[in-house]
C-alpha positions in Angstrom: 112.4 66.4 98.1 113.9 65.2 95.1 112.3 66.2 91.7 112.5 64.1 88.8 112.4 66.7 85.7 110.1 64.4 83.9 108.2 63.1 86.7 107.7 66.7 88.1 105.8 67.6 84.6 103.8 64.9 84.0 102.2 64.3 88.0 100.7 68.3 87.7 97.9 67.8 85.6 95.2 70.5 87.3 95.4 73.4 85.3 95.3 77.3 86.6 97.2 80.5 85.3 100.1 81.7 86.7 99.5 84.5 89.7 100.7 88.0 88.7 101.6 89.1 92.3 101.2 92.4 93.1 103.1 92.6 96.7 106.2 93.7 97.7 106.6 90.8 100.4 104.3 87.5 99.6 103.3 85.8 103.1 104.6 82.5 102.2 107.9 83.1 102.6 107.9 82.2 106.4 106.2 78.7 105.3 108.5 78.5 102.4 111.1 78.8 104.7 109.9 76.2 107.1 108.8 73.3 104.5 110.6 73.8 101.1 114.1 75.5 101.9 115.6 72.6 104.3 115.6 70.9 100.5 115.3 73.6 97.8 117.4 75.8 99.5 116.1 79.7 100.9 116.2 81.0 97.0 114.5 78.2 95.8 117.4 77.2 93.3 118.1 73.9 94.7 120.3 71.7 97.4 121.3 68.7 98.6 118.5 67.0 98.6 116.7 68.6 96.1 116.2 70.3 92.5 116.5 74.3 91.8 112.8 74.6 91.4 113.5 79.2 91.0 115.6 79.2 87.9 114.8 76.1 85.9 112.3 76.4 83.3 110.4 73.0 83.3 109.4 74.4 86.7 108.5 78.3 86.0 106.6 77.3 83.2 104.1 74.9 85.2 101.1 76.8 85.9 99.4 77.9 89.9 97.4 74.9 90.1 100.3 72.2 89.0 102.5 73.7 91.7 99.8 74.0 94.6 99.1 70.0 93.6 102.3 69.2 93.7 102.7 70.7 96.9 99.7 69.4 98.7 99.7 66.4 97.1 103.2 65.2 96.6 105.3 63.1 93.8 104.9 59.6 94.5 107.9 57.5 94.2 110.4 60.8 93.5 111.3 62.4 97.1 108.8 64.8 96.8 106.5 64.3 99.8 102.9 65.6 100.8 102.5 68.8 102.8 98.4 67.8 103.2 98.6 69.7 106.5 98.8 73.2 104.7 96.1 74.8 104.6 94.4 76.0 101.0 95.4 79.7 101.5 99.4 78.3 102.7 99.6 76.9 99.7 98.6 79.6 97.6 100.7 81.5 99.6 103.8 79.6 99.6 103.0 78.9 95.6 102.8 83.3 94.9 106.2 83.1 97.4 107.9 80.7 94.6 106.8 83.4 91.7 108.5 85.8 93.6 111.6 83.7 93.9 111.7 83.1 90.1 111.3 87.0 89.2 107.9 87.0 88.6 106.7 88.8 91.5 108.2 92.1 91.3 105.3 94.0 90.2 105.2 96.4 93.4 102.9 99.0 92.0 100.1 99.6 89.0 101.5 101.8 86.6 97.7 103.9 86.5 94.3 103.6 88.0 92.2 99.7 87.5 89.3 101.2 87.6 89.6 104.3 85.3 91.2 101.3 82.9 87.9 99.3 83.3 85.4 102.3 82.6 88.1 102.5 79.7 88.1 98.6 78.8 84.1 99.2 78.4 83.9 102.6 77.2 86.1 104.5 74.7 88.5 102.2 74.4 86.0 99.3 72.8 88.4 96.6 74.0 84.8 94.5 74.8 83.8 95.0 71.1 86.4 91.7 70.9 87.6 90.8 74.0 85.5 89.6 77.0 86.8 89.7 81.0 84.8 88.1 83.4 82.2 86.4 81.2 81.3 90.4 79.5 82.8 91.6 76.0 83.2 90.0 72.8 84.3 86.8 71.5 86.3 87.5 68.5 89.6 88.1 70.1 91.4 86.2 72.9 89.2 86.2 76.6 91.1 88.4 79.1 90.3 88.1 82.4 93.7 85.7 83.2 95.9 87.8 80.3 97.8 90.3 82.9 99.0 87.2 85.0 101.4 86.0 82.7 102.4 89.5 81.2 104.3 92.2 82.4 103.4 95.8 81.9 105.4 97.3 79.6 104.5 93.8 77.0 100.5 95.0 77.6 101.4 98.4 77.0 103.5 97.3 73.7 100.5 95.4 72.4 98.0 98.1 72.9 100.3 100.3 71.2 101.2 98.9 68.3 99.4 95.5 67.9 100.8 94.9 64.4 103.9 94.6 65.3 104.0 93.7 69.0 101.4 90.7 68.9 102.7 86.9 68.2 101.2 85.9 64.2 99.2 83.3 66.1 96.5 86.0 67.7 96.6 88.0 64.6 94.3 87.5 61.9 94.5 85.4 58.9 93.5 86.4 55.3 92.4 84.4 52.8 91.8 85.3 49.0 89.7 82.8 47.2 89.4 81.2 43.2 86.5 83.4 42.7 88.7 86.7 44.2 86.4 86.8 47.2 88.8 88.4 49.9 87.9 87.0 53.6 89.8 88.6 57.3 89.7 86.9 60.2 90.6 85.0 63.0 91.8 81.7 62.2 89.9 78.9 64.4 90.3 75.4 62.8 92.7 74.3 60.4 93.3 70.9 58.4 94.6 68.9 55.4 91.5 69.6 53.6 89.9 72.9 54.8 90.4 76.3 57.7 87.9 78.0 59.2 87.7 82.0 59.8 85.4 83.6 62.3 85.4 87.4 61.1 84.7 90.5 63.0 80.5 90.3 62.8 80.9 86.8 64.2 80.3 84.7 61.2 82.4 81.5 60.6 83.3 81.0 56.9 84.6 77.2 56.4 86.4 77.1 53.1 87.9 74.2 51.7 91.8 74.3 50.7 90.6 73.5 47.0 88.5 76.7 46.8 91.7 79.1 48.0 93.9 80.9 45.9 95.6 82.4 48.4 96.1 82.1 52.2 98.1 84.7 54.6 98.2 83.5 58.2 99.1 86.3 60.8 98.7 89.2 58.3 97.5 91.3 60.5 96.1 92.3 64.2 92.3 93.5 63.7 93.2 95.1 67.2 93.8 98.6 66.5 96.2 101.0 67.3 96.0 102.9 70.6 96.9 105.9 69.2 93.6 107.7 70.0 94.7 107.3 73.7 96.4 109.4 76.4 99.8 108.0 78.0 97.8 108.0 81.3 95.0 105.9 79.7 96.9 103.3 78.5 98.7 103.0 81.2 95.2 102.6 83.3 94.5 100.0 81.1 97.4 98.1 81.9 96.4 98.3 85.6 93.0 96.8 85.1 94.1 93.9 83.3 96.7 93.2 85.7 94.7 93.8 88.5 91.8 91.7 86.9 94.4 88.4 86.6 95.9 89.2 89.7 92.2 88.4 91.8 90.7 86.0 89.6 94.2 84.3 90.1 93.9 84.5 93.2 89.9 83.9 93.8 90.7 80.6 92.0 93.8 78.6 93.5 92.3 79.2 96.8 88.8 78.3 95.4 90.5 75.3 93.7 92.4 74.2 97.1 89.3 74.6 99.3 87.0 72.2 96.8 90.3 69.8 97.2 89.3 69.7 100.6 85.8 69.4 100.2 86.6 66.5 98.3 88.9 64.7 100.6 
């Protein structure tokens, strides 16, 4: 199996989030062992034959669904042959196996209760006043139900914290103060040479053309707030649920995705 860097990128084009796996010991190992370690070696970090696919970052960043392609389907013209006899749920499996391999599967245990952080999520904590899980919540701020897969706990816990300071600028909201003084927060949605659109916290979009701004702050501020009015044990609940949230729908959907694969074929 011999992975070109750029091949390997460009030939996984189906796009899934990363699993966040929650077990100690993943089932693929034993097919890991049996298909992909002859080449990759038993860590994953490469061989004779073949790339390190644990370590190297063109390869942990891909997402589920690139890897599960790449494993069913094969690199044409690179080494990397087709294991079409797996089944959908080996290739998830062997696929979470990988994560575990490249340290990202060493979440053995929630840090609080899922479901006390879901009656949370919809209740006191207002999270769905701007964020939406599973198709329920607000639209304002970023959609959820995948978030925990590619963050660990104590990064969740950081944000819900102290937002301001723990958030990248990008999901923070942008002011903008205008010729006429009007003073307009929000997030920032569409941006160009001539104009930027903010969608504020009642839902309205305000398009504003460059020529009309005095002033423009991007990543000024999170409109997330604090979690301050929280226990210790209630963030950490939260937590839980989001991770536990990305963690099935992670699942539900590379085996889902693999199974329609086959209905295809």
């Amino acid at each position: 199996m011999v992975w070109g860097r750029g091949i390997f990128v460009r030939a996984a084009v189906l796009v899934l989030l990363p699993l966040a796996t929650l077990h100690a010991q993943p089932p693929g190992d034993a097919i890991f062992a049996a298909n992909c370690a002859g080449c990759h070696g038993a860590d994953g970090r490469g061989g004779e034959h073949a790339p390190n696919i644990a370590t190297a970052p063109e390869v942990q960043h891909l997402l589920d669904r690139e890897l599960a392609a790449i494993v069913r389907y094969g690199i044409s013209g690179a080494g990397m042959p087709a294991f079409s006899t797996l089944k959908p749920q080996e290739v998830a499996d062997v696929v979470s196996y990988l994560r575990v391999l490249q340290g990202k599967g060493d979440i053995v245990k929630l840090p609080g209760d899922p479901n006390q952080g879901q009656v949370l999520f919809f209740g006191k904590a207002q999270c769905f006043d701007c964020h939406m899980v599973n198709g329920k919540g607000g639209f304002i701020g970023s959609d959820l139900s995948f978030y925990g897969a590619d963050a660990k706990a104590d990064q969740i816990r950081a944000i819900i914290l102290n937002p301001d300071k723990n958030l990248p600028a990008d999901k923070k909201a942008t002011t903008v103060v205008t010729l006429t003084g009007q003073k307009i927060t929000g997030m920032l949605k569409v941006k160009d040479n001539f104009s930027l659109s903010i969608q504020t916290p009642d839902g309205a979009f305000h398009y504003l053309p460059n020529s009309e701004l005095a002033q423009v702050d991007f990543g000024s501020r999170s409109l997330m707030p604090a979690g301050s009015t929280l226990s210790g044990k209630e963030v950490d609940d939260l937590v839980s649920y989001l991770l536990r949230t990305a963690d099935e729908n992670s699942r539900h959907s590379s085996t889902h995705s693999a199974q329609s694969d086959d209905d295809d074929n």
